[in-house]
N, C-alpha and C positions, 0 to 999 in steps of 0.2 A: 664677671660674676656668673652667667650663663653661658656654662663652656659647653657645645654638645656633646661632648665627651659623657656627662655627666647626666643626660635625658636620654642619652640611647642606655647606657647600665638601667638606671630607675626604670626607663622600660622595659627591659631583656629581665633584670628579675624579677618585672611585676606581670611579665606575660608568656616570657620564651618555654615557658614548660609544658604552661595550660595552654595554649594558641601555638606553638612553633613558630611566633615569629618576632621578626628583627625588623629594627629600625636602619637602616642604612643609607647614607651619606651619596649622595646622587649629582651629578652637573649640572642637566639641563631642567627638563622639564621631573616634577615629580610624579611617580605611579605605581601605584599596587601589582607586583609580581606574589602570584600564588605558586605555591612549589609545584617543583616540577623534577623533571628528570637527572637535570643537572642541579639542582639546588635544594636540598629536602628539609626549606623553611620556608617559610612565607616570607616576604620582602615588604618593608613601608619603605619605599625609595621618596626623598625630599631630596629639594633643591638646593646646589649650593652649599652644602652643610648649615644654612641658613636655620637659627632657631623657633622661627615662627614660622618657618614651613615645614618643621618638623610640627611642629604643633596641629600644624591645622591640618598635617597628613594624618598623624594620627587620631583628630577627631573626625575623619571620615571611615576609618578603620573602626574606632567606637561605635558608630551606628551600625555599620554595616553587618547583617547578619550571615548563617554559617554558610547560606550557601552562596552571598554575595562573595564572601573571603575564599570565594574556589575561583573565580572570575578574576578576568584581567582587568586592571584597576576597579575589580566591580561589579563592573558591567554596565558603567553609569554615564550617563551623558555625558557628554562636553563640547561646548564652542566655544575656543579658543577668543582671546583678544580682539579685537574689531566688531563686535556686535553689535546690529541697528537694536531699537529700541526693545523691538517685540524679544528677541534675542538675551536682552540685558535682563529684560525682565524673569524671563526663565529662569535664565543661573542666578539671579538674586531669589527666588522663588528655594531653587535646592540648594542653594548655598547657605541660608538662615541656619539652620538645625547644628550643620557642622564649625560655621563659626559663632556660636553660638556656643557650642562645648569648647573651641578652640578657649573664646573669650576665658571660660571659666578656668581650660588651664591652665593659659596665660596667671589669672591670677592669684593661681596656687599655687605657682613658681614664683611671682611676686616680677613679674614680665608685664613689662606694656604691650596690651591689646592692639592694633588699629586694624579697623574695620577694611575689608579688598574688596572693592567696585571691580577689580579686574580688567578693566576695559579702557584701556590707559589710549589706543590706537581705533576705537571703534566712530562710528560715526552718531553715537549721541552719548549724551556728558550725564552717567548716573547721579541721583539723587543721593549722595553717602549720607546725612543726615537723617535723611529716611530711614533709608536700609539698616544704618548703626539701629533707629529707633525700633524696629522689627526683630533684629539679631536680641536686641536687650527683652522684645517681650519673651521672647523665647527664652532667654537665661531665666527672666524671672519663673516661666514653669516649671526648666529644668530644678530649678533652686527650691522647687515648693515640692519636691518629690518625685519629679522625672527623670531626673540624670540618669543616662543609661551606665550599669553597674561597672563596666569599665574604664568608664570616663571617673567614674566616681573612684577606682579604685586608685586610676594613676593620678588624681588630684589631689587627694591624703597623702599618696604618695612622695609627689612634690613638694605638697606643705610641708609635710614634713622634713625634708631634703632638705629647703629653703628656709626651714623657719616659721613661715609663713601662718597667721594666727586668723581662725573663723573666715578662711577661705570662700567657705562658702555662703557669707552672710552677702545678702542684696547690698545692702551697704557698701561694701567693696566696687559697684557696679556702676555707673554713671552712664546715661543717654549720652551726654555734651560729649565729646572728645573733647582731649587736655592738649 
């Protein structure tokens, strides 16, 4: 039901006009390529052709503002897998916002959500029930009038694709994971 075939179009013509850029199908690790000499589009490279890592690529590309979108992946932190505590905490710290729009993506394609602790190899064992409980306060603000206008544009967008009926009602949302 969720070909990627199908999320990279809905995004290319909800954004490749006004933005220049593309979603594109990536191996290893995912990362933001801003155009450049060889390539005069912008890149959301995800993982694996993997459909929730296009998601959540693209909800870091929703936040990010114009002149983050000129920066290599950003220009945004990152530590990798294996993180001690103080470490986990961070990236659950800037990870909120983005999976947090992922989540809403997720379900305006009518996609199961699950919440990435990320730290499958680190030397302490996140709290995901937390972290999901933090990601959700955030949906709930996005959902009372925050969503940033991109996120919100490719969410209609999906719904509609999908089907998918009052997307953006809290209803739709659950703390518990299923």
């Amino acid at each position: 039901m969720h070909k990627i075939e199908d999320l990279i179009r809905i995004f290319e013509r909800s954004f490749f006009k006004t933005y220049n850029t593309k979603l594109v199908v990536g191996h290893d690790e995912p990362v933001y390529l801003p155009a450049d000499e060889n390539t005069q589009y912008h890149q959301i490279v995800f993982a694996h052709g993997f459909y929730a890592s296009a998601l959540h690529e693209i909800a870091h590309w929703c936040l990010a503002g114009p002149k983050r979108r000129e920066q290599l992946d950003y220009g945004y932190w990152y530590n990798p897998d294996g993180r001690n505590k103080q470490q986990q905490q961070k990236f659950e710290f800037v990870e909120i916002k983005p999976q947090a729009i992922e989540w809403i993506l997720s379900v305006c394609a009518g996609f199961d959500f699950k919440v990435s602790c990320d730290n499958l190899n680190g030397s302490y064992t996140p709290d995901r029930h937390a972290f999901r409980a933090r990601i959700y306060s955030q949906v709930e603000q996005y959902l009372a009038g925050k969503l940033p206008t991109r996120a919100k544009l490719l969410g209609i967008a999906l719904a509609d694709f999908y089907q998918v009926k009052h997307p953006f009602s809290i209803k739709k949302f659950t703390v518990e994971e299923r």
